[in-house]
C-alpha positions as CSV (number, residue, x, y, z in Angstrom):
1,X,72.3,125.3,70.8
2,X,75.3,124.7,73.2
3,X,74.7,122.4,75.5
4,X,76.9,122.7,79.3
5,X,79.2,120.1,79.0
6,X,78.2,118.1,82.1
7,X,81.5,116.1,84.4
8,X,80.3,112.7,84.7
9,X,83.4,112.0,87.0
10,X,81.7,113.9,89.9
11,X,78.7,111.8,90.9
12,X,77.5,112.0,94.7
13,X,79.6,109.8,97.1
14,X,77.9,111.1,100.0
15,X,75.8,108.6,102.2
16,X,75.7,104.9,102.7
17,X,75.1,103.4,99.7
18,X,74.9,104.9,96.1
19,X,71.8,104.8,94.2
20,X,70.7,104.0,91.1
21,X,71.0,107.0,89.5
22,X,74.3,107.6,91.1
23,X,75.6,103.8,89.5
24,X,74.0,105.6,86.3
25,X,76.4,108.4,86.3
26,X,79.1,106.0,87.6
27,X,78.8,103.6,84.2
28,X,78.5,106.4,82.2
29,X,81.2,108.6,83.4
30,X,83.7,105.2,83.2
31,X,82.2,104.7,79.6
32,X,82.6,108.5,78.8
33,X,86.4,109.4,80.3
34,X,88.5,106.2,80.8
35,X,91.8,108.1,80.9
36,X,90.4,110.3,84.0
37,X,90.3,107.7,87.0
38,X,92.0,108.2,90.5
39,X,92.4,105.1,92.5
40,X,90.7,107.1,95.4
41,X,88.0,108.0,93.6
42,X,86.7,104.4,91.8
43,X,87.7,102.8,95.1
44,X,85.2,104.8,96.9
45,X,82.4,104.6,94.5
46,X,82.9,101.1,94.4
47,X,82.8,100.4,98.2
48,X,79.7,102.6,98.4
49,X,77.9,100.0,95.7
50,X,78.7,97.5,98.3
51,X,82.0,96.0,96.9
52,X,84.7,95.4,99.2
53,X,88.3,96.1,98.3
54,X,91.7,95.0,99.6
55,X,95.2,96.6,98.4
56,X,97.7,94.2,97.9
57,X,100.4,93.8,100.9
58,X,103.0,94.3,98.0
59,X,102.4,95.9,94.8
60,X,99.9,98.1,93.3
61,X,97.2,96.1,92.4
62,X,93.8,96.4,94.8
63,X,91.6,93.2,94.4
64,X,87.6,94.5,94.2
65,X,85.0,91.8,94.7
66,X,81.0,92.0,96.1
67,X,80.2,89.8,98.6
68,X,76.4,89.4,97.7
69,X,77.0,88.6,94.0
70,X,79.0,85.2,93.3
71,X,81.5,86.1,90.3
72,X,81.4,89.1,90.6
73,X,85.2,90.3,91.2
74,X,88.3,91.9,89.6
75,X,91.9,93.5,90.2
76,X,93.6,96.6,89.2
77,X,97.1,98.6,89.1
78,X,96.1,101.6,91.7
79,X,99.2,103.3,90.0
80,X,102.2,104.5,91.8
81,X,101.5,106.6,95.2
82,X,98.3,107.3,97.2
83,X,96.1,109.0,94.7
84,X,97.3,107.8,90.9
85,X,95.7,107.6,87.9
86,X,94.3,104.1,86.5
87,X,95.7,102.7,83.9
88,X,92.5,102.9,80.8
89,X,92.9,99.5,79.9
90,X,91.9,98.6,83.5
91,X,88.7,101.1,83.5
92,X,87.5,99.5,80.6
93,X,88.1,96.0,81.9
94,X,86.2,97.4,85.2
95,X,83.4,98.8,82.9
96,X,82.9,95.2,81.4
97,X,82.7,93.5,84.3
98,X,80.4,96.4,85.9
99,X,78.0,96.2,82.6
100,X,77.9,92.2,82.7
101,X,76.4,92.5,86.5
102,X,74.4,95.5,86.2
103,X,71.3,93.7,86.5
104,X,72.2,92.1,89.6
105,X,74.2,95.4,91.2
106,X,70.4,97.0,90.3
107,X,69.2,94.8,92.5
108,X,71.3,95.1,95.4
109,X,70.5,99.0,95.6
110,X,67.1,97.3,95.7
111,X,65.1,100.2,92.9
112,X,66.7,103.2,95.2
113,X,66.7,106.5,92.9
């Protein structure tokens, strides 16, 4: 059997806030394709889980943190120019963090499917 081979990268960004299915496909598709992330892209998906970013005044770094869950913040290189790739290493660090809060992000989308 061959099986469609499904892009995790393009979960729903439409609307308000993302649900949980949509965090689903989020953690997966960072688990699944770490080499595959725009700045534009995470940066969106994050700030529609509720996070709030800030770009650095110099430098390429972007500071992510949630204002509803204490701890719960992190940096990364946005790369060179509007749009770049992310380095892995930062995705995976992002993925950590993301998986050691789940629980708590779960609850901020308060059960929405």
């Amino acid at each position: 059997m061959i099986l469609a081979k499904r892009n995790l990268y393009s979960f729903d960004t439409t609307g308000d806030i993302m649900s949980e299915k949509n965090l689903d496909e989020l953690l997966a598709g960072i688990a699944a394709s770490p080499r595959n992330w725009r700045s534009q892209k995470l940066i969106s998906a994050l700030e529609r889980l509720g996070f709030k970013t800030k770009k650095r005044e110099s430098g390429n770094h972007t500071t992510v943190i949630h204002p509803n869950i204490p701890g719960l913040y992190f940096n990364f290189d946005a790369g060179h120019g509007g749009n770049a790739l992310i380095k892995p290493c930062y995705i995976k660090n992002i993925s950590l963090v993301l998986d050691r809060f789940e629980e708590q992000l779960r609850k901020q989308l308060g059960g929405k499917k």
